[in-house]
C-alpha positions as CSV (number, residue, x, y, z in Angstrom):
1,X,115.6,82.2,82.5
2,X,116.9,79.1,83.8
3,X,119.6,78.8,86.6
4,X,122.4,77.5,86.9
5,X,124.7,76.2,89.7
6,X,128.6,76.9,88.9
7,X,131.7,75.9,90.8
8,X,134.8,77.7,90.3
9,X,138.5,78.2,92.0
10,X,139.0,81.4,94.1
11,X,141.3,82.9,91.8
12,X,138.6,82.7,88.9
13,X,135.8,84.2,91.3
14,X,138.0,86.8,92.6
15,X,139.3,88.1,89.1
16,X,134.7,88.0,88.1
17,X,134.2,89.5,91.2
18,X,136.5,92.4,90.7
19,X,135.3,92.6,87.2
20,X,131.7,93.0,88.3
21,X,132.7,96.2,90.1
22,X,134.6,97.8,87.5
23,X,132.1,96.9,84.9
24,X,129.4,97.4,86.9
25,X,127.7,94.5,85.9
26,X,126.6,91.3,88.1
27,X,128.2,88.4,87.5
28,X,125.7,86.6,86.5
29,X,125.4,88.9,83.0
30,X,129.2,88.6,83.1
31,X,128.6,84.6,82.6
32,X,125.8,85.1,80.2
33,X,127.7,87.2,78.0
34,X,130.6,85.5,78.1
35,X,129.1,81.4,78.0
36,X,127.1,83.1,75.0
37,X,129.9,84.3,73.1
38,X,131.6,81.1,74.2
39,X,129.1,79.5,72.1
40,X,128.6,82.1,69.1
41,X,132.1,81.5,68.4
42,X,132.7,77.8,67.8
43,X,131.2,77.7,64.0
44,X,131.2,74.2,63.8
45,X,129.8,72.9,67.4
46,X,127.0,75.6,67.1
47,X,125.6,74.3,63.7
48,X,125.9,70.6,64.8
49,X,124.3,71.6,68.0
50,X,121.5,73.0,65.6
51,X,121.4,70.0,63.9
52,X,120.8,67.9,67.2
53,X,117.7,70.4,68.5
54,X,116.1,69.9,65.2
55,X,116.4,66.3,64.9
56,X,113.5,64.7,65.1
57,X,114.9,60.9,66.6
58,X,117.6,59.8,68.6
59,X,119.2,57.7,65.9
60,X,119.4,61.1,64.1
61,X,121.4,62.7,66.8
62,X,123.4,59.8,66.7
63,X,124.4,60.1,63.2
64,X,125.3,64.2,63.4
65,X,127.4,63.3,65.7
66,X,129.0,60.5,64.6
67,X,130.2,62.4,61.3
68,X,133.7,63.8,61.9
69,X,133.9,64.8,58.5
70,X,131.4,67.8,59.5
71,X,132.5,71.2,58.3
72,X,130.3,74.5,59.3
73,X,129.8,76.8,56.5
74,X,131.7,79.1,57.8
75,X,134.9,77.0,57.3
76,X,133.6,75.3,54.3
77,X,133.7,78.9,52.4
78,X,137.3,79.8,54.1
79,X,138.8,76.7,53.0
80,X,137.3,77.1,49.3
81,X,137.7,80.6,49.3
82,X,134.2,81.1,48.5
């Protein structure tokens, strides 16, 4: 595991905090869980960012990203009804 420094407002650490106790978790598998279904849930950022780890160059990464015509599967069958 890797760590990671986070800075947050009061507010936000008081309501993870609170849920920590009633959840009886830490909140540091509060922030896993949730930056992991953060990331699970945006179809089209998760397969680019796939794309970009497998790439094998920089100019590679260059050109996933510069396509905004990208569409994750996901969407591609939702909108085509496949």
């Amino acid at each position: 595991m890797h760590r990671v420094n986070l800075t947050i407002d009061e507010s936000l650490y008081e309501q993870a905090r609170t849920h920590s106790f009633v959840s009886k978790k830490s909140i540091s598998q509060i922030m896993r869980e949730s930056l992991s279904e953060y990331l699970n849930n945006d179809s089209k950022t998760k397969q680019q960012a796939e794309l970009v780890l497998a790439a094998d160059d920089e100019q590679e990464i260059l050109e996933i990203l510069s396509k905004d015509e990208f569409i994750a599967d996901v969407d591609f069958k939702k909108q085509f009804d496949l």
